[in-house]
C-alpha positions in Angstrom: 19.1 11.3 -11.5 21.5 8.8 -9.8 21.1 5.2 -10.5 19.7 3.9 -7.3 17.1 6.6 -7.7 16.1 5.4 -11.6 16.2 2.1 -9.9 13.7 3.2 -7.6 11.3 4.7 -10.2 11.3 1.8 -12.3 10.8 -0.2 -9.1 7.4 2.1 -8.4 6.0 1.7 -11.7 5.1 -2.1 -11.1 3.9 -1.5 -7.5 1.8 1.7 -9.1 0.2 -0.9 -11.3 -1.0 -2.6 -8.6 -2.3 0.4 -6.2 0.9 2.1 -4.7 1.7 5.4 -5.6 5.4 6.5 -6.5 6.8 7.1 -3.6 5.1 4.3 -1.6 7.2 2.1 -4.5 10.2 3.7 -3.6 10.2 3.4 0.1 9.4 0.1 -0.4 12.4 -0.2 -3.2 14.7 1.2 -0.7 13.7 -0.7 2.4 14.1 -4.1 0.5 17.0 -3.3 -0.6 18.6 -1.6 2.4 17.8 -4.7 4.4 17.8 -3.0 7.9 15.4 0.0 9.0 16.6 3.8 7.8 16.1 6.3 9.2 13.2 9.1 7.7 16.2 11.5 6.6 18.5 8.2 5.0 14.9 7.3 3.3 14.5 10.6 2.1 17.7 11.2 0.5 17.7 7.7 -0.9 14.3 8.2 -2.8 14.9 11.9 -3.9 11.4 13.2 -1.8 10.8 15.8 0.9 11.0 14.3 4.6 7.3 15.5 4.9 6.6 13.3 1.5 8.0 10.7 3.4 6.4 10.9 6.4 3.1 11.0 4.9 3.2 8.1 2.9 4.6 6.1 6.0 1.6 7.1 7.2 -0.5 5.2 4.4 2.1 2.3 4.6 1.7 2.1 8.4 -1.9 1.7 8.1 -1.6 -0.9 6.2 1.4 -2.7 8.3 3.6 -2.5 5.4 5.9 -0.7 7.4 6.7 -0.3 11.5 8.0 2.5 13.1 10.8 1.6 15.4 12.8 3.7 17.7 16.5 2.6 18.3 17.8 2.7 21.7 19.6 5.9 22.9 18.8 7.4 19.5 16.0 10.1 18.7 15.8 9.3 15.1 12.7 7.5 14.1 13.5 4.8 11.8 11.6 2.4 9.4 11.2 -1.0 8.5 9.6 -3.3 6.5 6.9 -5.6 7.8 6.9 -9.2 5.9 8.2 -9.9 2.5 7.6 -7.8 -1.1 4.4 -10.2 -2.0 2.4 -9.3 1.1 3.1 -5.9 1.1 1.7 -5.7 -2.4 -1.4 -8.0 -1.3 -2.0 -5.9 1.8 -2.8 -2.9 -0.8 -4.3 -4.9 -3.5 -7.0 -6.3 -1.1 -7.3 -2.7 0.7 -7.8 -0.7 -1.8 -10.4 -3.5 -3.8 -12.1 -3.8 -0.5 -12.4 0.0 0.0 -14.1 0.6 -3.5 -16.5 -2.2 -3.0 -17.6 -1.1 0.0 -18.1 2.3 -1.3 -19.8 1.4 -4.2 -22.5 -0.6 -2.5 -23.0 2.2 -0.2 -23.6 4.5 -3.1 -26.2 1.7 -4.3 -28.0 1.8 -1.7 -28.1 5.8 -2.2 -30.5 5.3 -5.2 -34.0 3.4 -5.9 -34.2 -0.4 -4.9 -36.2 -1.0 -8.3 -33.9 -0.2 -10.3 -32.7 -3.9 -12.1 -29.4 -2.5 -12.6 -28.2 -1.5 -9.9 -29.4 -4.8 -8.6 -27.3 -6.9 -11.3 -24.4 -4.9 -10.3 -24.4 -5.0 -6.4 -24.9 -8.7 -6.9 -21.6 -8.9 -8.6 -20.1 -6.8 -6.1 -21.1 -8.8 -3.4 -19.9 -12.2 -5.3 -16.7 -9.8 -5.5 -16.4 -9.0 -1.7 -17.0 -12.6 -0.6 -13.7 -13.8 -3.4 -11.7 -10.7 -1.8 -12.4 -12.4 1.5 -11.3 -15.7 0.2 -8.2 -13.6 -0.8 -7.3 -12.3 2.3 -7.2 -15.8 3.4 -5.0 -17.5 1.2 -1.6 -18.4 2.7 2.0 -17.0 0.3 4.2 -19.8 -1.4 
């Protein structure tokens, strides 16, 4: 493995930690440190994944305006750039993905019998959790 690529992986293993999977690490690695938007194929070969890899995961990253899809003029390449700094990408998918399970979980509460006390306990802590991951979304980056 070539050293920007090892760079890369150890990159993605503190953005796993907090939601990402590898490659999502890695085109985020080699966005920041490209400074300009690359194209799918120069984002490729600088992570070491398949163009299809890569284009699914954009996919995720898109979704969660991580990343913008951009076309240069009088070019048919589609390139790819960053949207906002390192610390709200990483928010963004924090807040997504805690939001998403929440959500989930209550609807699986409401699946099973109302009398139950502890299902009762728990979606009250859930819904103490949503209204702090609202607060969350909120707060404003130093």
């Amino acid at each position: 493995m070539d050293a920007e690529k090892e760079i890369y992986s150890l990159f993605s293993s503190v953005t796993s930690a907090l939601g990402y999977s590898e490659v999502h690490g890695r085109i985020i690695a080699a966005l920041l440190v490209a400074k300009r938007p690359l194209s799918l194929d120069e984002l490729s070969k600088k992570i070491g994944y398949s163009t299809s890899s890569v284009s699914l995961s954009l996919d995720f990253l898109e979704l969660l305006d991580v990343i913008k899809r951009v076309k240069k003029p009088k070019d048919k390449k589609l390139y790819v750039e960053l949207q906002g700094d390192l610390l709200d990408c990483l928010r963004k998918v924090v807040l997504f993905k805690t939001k998403k399970n929440v959500e989930t979980t209550l609807e699986e509460f409401k699946k099973h019998s109302a009398s139950n006390s502890s299902i009762k306990v728990l979606e009250k802590e859930l819904l103490r959790l949503k209204k702090y991951i609202e607060l969350l979304s909120k707060v404003k980056l130093p």
